[in-house]
DOTORRO-725848 format. One record per residue (C-alpha): x, y, z; residue in three letters. Coordinates in pm, 1 decimal. Each point is the difference from the previous one (the first is absolute). Last residue first. Layout:
% DOTORRO-725848
{east:X north:Y up:Z type:ALA}
...
END
This chain:
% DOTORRO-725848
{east:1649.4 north:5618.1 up:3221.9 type:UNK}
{east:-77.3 north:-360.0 up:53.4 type:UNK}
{east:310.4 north:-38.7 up:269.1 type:UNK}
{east:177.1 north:-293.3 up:-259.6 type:UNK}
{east:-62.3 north:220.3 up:-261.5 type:UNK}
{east:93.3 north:277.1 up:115.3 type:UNK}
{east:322.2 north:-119.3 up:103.5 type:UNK}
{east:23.5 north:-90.8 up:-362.3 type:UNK}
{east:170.3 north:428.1 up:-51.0 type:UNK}
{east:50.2 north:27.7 up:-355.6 type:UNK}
{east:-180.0 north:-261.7 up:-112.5 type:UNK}
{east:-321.1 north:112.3 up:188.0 type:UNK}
{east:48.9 north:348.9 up:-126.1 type:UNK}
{east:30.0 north:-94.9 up:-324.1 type:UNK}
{east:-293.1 north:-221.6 up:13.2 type:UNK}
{east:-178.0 north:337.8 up:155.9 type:UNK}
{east:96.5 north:188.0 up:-284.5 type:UNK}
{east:-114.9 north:-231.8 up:-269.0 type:UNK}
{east:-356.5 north:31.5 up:152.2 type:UNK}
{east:13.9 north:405.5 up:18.2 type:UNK}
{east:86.6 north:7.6 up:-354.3 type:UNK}
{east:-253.7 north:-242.9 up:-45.5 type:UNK}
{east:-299.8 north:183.0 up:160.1 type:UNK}
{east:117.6 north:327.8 up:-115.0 type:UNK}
{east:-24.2 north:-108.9 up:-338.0 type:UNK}
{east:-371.5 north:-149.8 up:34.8 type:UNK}
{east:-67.5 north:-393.1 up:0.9 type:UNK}
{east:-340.0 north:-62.1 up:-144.5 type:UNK}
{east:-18.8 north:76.9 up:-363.3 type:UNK}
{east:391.9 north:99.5 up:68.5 type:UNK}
{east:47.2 north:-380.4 up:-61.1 type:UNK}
{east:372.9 north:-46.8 up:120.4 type:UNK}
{east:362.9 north:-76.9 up:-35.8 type:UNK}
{east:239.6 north:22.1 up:269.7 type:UNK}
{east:350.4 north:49.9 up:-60.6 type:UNK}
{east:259.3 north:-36.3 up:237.2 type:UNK}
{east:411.8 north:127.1 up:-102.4 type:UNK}
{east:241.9 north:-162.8 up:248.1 type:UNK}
{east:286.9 north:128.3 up:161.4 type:UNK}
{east:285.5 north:-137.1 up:144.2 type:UNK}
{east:195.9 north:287.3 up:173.1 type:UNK}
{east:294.2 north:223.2 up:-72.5 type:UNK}
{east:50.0 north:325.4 up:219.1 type:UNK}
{east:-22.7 north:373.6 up:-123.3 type:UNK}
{east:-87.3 north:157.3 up:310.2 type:UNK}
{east:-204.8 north:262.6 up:133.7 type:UNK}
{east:-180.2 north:-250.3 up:214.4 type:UNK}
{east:-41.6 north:-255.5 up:-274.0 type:UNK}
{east:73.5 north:129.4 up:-357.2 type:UNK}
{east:-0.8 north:-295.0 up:-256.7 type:UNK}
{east:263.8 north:-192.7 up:-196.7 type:UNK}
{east:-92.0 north:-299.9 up:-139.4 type:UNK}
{east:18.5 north:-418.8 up:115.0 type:UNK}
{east:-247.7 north:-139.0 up:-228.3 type:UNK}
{east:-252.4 north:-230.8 up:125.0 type:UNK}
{east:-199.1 north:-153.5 up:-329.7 type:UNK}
{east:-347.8 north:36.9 up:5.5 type:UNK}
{east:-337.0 north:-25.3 up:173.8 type:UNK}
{east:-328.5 north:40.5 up:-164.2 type:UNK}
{east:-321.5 north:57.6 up:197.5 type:UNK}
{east:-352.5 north:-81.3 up:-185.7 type:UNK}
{east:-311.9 north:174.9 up:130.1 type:UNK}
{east:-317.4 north:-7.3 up:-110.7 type:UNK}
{east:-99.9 north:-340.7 up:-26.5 type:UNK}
{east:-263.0 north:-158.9 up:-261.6 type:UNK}
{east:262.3 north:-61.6 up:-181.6 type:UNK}
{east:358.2 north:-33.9 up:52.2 type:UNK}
{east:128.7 north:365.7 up:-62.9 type:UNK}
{east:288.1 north:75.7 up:-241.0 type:UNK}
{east:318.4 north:10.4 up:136.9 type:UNK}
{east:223.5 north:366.3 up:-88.5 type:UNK}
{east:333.7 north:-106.7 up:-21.8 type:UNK}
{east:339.1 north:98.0 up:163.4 type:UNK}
{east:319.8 north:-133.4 up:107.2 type:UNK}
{east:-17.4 north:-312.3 up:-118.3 type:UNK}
{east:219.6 north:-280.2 up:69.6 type:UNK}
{east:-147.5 north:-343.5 up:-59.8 type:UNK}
{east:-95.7 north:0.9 up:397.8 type:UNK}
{east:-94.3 north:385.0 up:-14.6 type:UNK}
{east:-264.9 north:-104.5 up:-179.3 type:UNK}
{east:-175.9 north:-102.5 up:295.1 type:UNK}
{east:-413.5 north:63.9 up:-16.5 type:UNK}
{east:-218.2 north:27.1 up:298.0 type:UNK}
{east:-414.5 north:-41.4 up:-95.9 type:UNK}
{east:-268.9 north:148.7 up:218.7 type:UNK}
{east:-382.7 north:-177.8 up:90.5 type:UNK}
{east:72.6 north:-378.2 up:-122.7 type:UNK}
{east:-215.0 north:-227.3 up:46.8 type:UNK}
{east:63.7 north:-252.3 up:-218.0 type:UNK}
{east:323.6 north:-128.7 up:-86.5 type:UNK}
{east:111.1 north:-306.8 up:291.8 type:UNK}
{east:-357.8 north:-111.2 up:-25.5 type:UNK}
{east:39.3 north:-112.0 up:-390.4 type:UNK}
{east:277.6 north:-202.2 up:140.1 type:UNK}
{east:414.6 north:87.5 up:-96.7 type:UNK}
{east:168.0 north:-330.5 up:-46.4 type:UNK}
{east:156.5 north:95.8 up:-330.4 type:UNK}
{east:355.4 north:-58.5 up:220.0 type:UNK}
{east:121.1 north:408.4 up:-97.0 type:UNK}
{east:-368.3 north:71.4 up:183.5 type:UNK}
{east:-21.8 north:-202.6 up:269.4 type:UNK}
{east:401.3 north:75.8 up:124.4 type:UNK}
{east:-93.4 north:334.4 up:-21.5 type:UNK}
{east:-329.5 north:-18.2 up:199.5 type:UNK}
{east:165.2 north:-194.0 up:247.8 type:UNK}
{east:253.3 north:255.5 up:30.8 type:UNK}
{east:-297.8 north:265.6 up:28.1 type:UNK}
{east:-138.6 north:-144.2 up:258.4 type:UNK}
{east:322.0 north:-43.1 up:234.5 type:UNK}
{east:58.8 north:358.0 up:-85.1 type:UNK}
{east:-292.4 north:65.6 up:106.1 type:UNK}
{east:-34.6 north:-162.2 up:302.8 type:UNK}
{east:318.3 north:118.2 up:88.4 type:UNK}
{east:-68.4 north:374.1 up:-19.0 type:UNK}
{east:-321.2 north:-41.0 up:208.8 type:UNK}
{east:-346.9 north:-85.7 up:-144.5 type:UNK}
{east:-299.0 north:188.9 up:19.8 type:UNK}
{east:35.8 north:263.1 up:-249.4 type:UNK}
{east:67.2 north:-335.8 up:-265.9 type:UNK}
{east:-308.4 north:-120.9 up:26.0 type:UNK}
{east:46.1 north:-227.4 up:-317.2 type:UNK}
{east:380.3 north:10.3 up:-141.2 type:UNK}
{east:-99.6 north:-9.6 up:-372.6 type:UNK}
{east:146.4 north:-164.2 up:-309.1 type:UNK}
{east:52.7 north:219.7 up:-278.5 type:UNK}
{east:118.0 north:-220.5 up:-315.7 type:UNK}
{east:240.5 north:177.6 up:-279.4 type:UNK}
{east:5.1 north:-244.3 up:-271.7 type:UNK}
{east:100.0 north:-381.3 up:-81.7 type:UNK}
{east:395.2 north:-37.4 up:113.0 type:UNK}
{east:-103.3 north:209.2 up:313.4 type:UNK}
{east:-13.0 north:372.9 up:110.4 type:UNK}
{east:-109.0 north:53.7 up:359.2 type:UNK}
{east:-242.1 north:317.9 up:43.0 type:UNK}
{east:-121.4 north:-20.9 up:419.7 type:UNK}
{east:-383.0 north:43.2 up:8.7 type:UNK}
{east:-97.5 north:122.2 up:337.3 type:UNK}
{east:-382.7 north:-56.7 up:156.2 type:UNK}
{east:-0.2 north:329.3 up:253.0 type:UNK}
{east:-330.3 north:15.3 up:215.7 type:UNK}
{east:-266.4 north:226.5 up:30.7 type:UNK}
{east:-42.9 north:49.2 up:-382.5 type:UNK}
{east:-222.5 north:256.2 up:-98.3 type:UNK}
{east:-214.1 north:-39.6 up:-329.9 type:UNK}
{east:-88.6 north:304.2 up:-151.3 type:UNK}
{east:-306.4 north:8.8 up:-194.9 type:UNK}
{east:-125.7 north:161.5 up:-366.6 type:UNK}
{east:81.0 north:-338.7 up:-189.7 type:UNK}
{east:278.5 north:-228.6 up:248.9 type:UNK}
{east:282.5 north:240.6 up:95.5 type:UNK}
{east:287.5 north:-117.1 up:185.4 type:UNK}
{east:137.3 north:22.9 up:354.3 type:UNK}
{east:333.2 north:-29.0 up:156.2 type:UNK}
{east:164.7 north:353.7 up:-116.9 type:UNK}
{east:-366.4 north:172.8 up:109.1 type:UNK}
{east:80.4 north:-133.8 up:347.0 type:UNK}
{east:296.8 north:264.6 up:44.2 type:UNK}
{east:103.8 north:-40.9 up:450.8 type:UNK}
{east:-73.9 north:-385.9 up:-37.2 type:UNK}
{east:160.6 north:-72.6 up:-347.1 type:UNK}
{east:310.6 north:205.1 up:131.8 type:UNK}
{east:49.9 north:-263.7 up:302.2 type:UNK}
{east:-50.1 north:-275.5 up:-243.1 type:UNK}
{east:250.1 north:138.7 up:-247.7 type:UNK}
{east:279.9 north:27.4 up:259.6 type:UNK}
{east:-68.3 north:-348.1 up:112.6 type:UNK}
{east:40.8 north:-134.0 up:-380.4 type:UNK}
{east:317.6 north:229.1 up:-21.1 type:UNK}
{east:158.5 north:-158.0 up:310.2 type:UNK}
{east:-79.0 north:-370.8 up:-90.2 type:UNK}
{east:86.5 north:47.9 up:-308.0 type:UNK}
{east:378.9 north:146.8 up:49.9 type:UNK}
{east:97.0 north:-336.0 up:128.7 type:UNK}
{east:71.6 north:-199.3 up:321.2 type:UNK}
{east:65.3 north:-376.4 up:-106.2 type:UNK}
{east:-239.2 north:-247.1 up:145.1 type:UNK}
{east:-7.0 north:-290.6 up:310.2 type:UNK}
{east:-143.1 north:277.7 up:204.0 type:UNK}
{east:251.4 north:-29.2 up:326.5 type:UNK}
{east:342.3 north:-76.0 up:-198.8 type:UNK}
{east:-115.8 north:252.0 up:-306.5 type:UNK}
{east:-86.9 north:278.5 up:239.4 type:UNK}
{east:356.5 north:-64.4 up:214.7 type:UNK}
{east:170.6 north:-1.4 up:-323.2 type:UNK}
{east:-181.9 north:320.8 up:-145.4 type:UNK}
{east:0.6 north:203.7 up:272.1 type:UNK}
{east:274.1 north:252.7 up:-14.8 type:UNK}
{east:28.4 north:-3.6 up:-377.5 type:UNK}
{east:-385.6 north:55.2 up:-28.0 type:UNK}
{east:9.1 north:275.1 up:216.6 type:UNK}
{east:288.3 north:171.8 up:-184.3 type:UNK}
{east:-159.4 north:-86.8 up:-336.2 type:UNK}
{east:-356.5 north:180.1 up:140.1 type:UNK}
{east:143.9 north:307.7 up:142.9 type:UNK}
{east:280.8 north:10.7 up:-323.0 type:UNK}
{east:-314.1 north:4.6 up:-272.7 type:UNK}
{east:-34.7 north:347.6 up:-78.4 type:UNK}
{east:-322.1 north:33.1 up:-155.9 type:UNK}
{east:-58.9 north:186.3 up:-313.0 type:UNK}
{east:-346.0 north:109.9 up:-192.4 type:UNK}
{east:-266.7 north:-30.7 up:-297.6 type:UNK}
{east:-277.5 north:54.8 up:-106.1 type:UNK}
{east:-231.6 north:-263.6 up:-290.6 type:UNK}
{east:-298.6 north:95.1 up:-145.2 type:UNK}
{east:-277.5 north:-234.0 up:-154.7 type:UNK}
{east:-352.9 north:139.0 up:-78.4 type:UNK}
{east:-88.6 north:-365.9 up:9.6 type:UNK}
{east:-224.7 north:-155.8 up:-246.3 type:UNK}
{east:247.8 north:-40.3 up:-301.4 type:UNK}
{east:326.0 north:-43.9 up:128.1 type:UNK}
{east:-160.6 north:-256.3 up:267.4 type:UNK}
{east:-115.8 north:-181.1 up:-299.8 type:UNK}
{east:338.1 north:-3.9 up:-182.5 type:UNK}
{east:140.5 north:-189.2 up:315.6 type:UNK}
{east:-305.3 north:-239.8 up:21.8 type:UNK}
{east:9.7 north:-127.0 up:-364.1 type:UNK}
{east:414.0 north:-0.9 up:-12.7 type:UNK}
{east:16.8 north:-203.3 up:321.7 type:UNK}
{east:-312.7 north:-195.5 up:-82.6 type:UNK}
{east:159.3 north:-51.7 up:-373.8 type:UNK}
{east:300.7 north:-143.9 up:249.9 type:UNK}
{east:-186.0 north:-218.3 up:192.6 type:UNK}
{east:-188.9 north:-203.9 up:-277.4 type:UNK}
{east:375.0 north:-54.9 up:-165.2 type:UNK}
{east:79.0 north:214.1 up:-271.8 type:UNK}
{east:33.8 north:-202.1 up:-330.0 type:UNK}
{east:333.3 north:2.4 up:-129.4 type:UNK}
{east:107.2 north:52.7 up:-367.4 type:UNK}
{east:388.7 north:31.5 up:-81.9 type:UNK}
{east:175.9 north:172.1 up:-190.1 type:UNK}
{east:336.3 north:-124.7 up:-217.7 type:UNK}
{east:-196.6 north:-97.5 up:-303.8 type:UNK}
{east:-177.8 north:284.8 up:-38.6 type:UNK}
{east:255.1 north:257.4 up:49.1 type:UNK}
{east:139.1 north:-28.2 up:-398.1 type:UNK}
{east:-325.0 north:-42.9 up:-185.9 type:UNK}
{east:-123.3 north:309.3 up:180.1 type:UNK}
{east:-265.3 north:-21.3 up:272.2 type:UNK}
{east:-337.0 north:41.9 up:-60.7 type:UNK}
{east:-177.5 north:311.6 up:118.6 type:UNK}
{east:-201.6 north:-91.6 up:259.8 type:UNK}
{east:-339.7 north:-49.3 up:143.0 type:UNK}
{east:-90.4 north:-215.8 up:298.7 type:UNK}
{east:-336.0 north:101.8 up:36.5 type:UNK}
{east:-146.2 north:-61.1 up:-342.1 type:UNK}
{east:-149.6 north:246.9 up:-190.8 type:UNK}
{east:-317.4 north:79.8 up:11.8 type:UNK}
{east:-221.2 north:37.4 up:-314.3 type:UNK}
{east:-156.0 north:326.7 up:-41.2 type:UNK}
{east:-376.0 north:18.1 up:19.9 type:UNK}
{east:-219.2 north:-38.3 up:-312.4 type:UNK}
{east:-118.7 north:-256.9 up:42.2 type:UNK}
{east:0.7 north:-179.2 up:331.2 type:UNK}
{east:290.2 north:-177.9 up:166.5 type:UNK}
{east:237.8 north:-4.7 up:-316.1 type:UNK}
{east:231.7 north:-231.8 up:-35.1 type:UNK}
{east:370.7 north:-52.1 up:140.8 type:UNK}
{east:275.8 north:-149.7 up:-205.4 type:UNK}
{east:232.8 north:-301.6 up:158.1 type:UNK}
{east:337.5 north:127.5 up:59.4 type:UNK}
{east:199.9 north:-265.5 up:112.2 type:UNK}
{east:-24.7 north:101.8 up:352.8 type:UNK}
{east:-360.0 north:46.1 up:-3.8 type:UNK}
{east:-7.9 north:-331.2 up:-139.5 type:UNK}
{east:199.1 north:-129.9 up:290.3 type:UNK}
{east:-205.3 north:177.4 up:247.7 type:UNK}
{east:-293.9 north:-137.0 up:-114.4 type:UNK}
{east:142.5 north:-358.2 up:9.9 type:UNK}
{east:87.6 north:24.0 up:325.8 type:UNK}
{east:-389.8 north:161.6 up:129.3 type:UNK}
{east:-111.4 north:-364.0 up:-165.9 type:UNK}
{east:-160.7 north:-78.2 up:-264.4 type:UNK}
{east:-186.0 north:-355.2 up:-19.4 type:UNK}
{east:91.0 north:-172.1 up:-269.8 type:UNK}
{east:-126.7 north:-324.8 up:120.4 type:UNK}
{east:166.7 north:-5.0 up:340.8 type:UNK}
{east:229.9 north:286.5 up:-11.4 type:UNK}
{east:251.9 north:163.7 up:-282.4 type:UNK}
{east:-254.7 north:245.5 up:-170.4 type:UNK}
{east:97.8 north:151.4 up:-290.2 type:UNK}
{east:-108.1 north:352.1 up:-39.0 type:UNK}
{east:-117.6 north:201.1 up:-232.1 type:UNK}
{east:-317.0 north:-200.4 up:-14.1 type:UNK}
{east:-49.8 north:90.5 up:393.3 type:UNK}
{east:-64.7 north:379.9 up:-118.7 type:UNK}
{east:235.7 north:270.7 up:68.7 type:UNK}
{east:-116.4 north:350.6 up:156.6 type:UNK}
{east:313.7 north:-32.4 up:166.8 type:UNK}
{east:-235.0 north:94.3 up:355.8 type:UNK}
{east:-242.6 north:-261.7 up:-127.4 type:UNK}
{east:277.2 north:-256.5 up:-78.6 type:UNK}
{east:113.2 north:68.5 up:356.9 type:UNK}
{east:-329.9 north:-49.2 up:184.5 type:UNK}
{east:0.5 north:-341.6 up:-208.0 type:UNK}
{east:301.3 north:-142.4 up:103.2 type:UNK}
{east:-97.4 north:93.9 up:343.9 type:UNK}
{east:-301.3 north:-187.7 up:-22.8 type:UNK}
{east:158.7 north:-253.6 up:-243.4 type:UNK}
{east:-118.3 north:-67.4 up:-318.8 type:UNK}
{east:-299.1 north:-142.3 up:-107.3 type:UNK}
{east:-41.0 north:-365.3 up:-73.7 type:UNK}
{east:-123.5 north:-135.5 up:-313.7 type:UNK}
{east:341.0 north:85.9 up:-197.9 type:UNK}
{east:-46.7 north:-24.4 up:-377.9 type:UNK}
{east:265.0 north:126.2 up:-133.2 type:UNK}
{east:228.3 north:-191.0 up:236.1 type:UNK}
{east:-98.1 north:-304.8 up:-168.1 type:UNK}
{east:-372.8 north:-212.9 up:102.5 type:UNK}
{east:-20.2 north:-148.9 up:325.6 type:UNK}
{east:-108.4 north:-377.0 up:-182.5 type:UNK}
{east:377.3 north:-152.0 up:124.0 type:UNK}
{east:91.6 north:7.9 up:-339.4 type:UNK}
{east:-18.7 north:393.8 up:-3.3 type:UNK}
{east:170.2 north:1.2 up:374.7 type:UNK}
{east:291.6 north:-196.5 up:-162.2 type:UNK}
{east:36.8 north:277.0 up:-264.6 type:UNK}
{east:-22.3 north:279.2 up:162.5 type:UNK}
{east:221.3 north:-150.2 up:307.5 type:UNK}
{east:250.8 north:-60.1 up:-357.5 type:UNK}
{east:11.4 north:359.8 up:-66.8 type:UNK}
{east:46.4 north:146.3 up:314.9 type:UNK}
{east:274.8 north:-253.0 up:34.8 type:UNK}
{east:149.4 north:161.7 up:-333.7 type:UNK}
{east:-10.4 north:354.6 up:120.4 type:UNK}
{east:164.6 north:-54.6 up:285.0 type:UNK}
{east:283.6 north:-160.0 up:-139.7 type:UNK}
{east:17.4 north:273.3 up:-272.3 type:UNK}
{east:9.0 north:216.6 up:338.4 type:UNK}
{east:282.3 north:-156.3 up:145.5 type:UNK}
{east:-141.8 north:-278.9 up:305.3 type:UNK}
{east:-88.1 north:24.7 up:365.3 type:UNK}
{east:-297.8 north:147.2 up:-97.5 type:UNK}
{east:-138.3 north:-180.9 up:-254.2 type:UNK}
{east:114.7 north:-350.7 up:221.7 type:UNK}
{east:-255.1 north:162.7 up:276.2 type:UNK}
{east:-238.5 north:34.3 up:-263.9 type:UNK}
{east:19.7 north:-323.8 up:-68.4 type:UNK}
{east:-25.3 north:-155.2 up:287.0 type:UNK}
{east:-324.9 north:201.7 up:78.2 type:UNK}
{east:-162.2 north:-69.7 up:-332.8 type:UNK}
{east:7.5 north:-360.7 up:124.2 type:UNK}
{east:296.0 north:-277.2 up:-189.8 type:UNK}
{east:-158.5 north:-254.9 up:-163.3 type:UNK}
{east:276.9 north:-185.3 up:-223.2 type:UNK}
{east:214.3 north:-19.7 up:268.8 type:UNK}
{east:-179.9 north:-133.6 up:264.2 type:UNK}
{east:17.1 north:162.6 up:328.5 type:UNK}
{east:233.0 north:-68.9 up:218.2 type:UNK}
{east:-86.3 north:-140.2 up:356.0 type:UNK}
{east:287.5 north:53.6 up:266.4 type:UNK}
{east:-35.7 north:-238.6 up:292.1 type:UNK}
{east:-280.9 north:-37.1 up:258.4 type:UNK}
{east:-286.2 north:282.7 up:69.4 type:UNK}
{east:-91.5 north:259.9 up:-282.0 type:UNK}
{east:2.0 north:365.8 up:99.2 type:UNK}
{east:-168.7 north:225.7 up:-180.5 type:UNK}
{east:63.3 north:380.1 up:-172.1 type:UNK}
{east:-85.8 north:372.3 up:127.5 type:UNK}
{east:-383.0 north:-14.9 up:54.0 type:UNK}
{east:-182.6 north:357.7 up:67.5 type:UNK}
{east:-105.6 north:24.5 up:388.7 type:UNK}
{east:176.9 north:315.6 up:4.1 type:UNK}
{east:-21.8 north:207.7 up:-381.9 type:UNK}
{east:249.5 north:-49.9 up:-249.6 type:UNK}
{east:239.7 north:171.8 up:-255.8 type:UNK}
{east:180.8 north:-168.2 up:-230.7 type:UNK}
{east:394.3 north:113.4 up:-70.6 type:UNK}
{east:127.7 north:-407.5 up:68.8 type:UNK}
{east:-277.3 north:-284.1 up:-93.3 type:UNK}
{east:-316.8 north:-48.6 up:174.4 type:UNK}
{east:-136.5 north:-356.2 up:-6.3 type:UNK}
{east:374.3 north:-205.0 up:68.5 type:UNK}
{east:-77.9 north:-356.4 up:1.2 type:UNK}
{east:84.1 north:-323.0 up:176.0 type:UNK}
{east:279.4 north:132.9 up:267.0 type:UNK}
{east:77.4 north:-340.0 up:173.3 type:UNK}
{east:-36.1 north:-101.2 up:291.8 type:UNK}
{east:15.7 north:120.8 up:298.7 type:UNK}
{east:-292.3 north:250.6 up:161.7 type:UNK}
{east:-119.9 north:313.0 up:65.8 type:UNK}
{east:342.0 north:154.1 up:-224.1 type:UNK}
{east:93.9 north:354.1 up:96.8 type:UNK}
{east:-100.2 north:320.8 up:-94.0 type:UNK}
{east:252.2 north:259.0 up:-17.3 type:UNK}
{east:-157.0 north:383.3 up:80.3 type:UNK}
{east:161.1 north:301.7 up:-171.0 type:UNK}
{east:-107.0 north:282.5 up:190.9 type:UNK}
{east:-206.1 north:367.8 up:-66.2 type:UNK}
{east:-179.3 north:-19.6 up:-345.8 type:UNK}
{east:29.2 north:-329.5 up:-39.4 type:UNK}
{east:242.1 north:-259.4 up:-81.7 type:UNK}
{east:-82.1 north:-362.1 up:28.3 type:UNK}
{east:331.3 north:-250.5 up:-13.8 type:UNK}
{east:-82.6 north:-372.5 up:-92.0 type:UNK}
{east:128.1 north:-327.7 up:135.7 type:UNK}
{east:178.6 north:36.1 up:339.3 type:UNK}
{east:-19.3 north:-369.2 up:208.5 type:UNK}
{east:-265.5 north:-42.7 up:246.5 type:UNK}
{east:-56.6 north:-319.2 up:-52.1 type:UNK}
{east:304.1 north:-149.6 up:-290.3 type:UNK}
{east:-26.5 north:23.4 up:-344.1 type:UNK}
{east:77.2 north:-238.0 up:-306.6 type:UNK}
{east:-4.3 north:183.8 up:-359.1 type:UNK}
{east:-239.4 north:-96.9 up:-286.8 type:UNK}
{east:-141.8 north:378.8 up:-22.6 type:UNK}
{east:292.7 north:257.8 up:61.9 type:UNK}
{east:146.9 north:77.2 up:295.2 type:UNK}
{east:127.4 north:341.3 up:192.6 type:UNK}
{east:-279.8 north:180.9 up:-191.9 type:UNK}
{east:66.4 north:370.7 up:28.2 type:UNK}
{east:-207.9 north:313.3 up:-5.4 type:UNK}
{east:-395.8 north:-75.0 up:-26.1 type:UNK}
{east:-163.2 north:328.0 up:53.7 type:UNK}
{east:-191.7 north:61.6 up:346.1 type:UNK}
{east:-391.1 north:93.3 up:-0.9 type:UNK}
{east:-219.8 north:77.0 up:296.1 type:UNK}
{east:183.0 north:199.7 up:232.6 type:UNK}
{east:-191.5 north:250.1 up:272.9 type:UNK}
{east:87.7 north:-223.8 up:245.5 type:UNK}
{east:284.6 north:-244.1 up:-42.3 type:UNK}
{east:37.4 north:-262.4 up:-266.7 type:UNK}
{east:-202.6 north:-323.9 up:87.5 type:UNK}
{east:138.6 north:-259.5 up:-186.0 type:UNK}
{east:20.2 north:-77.9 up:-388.5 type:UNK}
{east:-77.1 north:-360.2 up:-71.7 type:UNK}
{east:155.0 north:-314.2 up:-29.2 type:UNK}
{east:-178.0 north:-295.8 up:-58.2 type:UNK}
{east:105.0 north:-348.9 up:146.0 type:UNK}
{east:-99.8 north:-313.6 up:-242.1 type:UNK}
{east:-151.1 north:-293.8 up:84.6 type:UNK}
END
């Protein structure tokens, strides 16, 4: 009896995941639990692992498809490895074989599933009698491409979102909605490359979690009446303290003492005094925040991920810095949660880590407030009449002036430089 294998509950809010990675292919032995397919959706890549040994039986949703929880991934055969025979191969095997192969390849399996499905009484590709894919089909609609264009590569011709891209990709020509409106053109349009780049580019697709990177980041640009000020804090309070304590703090928390832990308390204390900075705007209302959710940038193989230290005013320096190590580990792992990124009421971003010494972040939406820390630069400044070199830092904070006004975050970035500059305060609540 075979084993199915079906997309698992993805986190709230998330209801479809794009199929990444197959670590086997069909005919392969597999162990319980044992990795088999990587999901990727908008927020986390999630691995799903075998419900039972056996062996893998068939693959339903090949690489690039889209599908919804619930929907069924492959099945699980018990005992050794069953093959199917070779002169009957399913649509699915094929299509796998189409795309592991050079496009003439491709082209010819295509071919022969049209064939074997016209002698198995489906009728040829032409003739299709199932409709395409939801999402294939939302796609043709916004191509204004019809399912003839396109040949289908699923169970009896069936097209699937894949096989729209790839015509879209090759160019396929767009028709007419409605006479006599303009046809669209397709979404992905370029000018060709000449004969002598071609052949040494190469085509990726963007992964489901970077076109929500690029989707949500172009989004804020658009909704938010973004603006971005700026100032310096000198650092030497916070590295002296942090010099002085850090092998006692690491011996007694079981953690490293960083700059994190001081800038995330900082934050917290100015989220309290400027509430506008934690809240966000949902139609004609203001929604405050009476409590600090904060996300914490890390940059991984896959995309920029923004995992969040969850009631973060209430927790002392080690607590999160223990949080947010966890959190780091998590996210560079791929073992991030849907949990660990929701929530979030103010984002911190570190580009100082890669060595910049100034940007202007753009806001994580629906917050108001993102803080941007940077490189630590010993300069010259003018302390007590002096000209005496410190490490400095350059802050920005970026914000919706729809709800945050310019004294509000002047006054907010001043009070995390104060905090910096003298962390007393921080541990006295001042």
């Amino acid at each position: 009896m075979a084993t199915e294998i079906k997309v698992p509950t993805l986190g709230e809010s998330v209801t479809e995941a794009t199929v990444g990675k197959w670590f086997k292919k069909a005919g392969d032995a597999v162990a319980a639990d044992e990795p088999l397919v990587e999901l990727e959706t908008d927020k986390v890549t999630i691995e799903v692992p075998a419900p039972a040994a056996g062996t893998l039986d068939e693959i339903v949703v090949k690489e690039g498809e889209t599908v919804n929880v619930g929907a069924l991934l492959g099945s699980i055969s018990a005992g050794g490895a069953a093959a199917k025979p070779a002169a009957q191969p399913t649509p699915k095997q094929e299509a796998a074989v189409a795309q592991a192969s050079a496009p003439t390849a491709a082209a010819s399996t295509k071919e022969a599933a049209a064939q074997q499905a016209g002698t198995a009484g489906e009728g040829p590709i032409e003739q299709r009698s199932m409709p395409p894919a939801p999402s294939a089909a939302k796609l043709l609609a916004e191509q204004n491409l019809s399912a003839d264009q396109v040949s289908g590569s699923g169970k009896r011709g069936q097209v699937l979102k894949g096989d729209v891209l790839d015509a879209i990709a090759r160019g396929a020509p767009s028709q007419p909605a409605e006479p006599p409106r303009e046809p669209a053109a397709p979404a992905a349009a370029r000018a060709p490359s000449s004969p002598d780049d071609a052949p040494r580019e190469e085509r990726v697709r963007m992964t489901k979690l970077r076109q929500t990177i690029a989707r949500r980041l172009k989004e804020a640009q658009s909704t938010a009446a973004m603006l971005t000020t700026f100032n310096e804090v000198d650092m030497k309070a916070v590295m002296d303290l942090r010099s002085k304590y850090k092998d006692v703090f690491e011996k007694k928390h079981g953690v490293k003492l960083g700059f994190m832990g001081f800038f995330t308390k900082a934050v917290t204390h100015a989220l309290k005094e400027i509430p506008a900075v934690n809240a966000e705007i949902d139609g004609t209302d203001i929604i405050y925040k009476n409590f600090a959710h904060i996300g914490v940038a890390v940059g991984t193989d896959k995309g920029l991920v923004v995992p969040v230290v969850r009631n973060a005013d209430a927790m002392g320096i080690a607590d999160i810095e223990k949080e947010i190590g966890r959190l780091g580990i998590a996210a560079r792992d791929g073992k991030l949660s849907v949990a660990d990124m929701q929530g979030g009421t103010f984002t911190i971003s570190n580009g100082g880590v890669y060595g910049s010494l100034m940007s202007t972040p753009i806001l994580n939406a629906p917050q108001s407030g993102i803080l941007g820390m940077h490189k630590i630069q010993e300069r010259p400044v003018v302390v007590g009449g002096q000209i005496v070199v410190r490490p400095m830092m350059y802050l920005a904070l970026s914000y919706d002036h729809r709800i945050v006004d310019g004294k509000e975050a002047v006054t907010f970035l001043v009070r995390v430089k104060e905090s910096l500059e003298d962390p007393e305060r921080l541990v006295l609540d001042l």
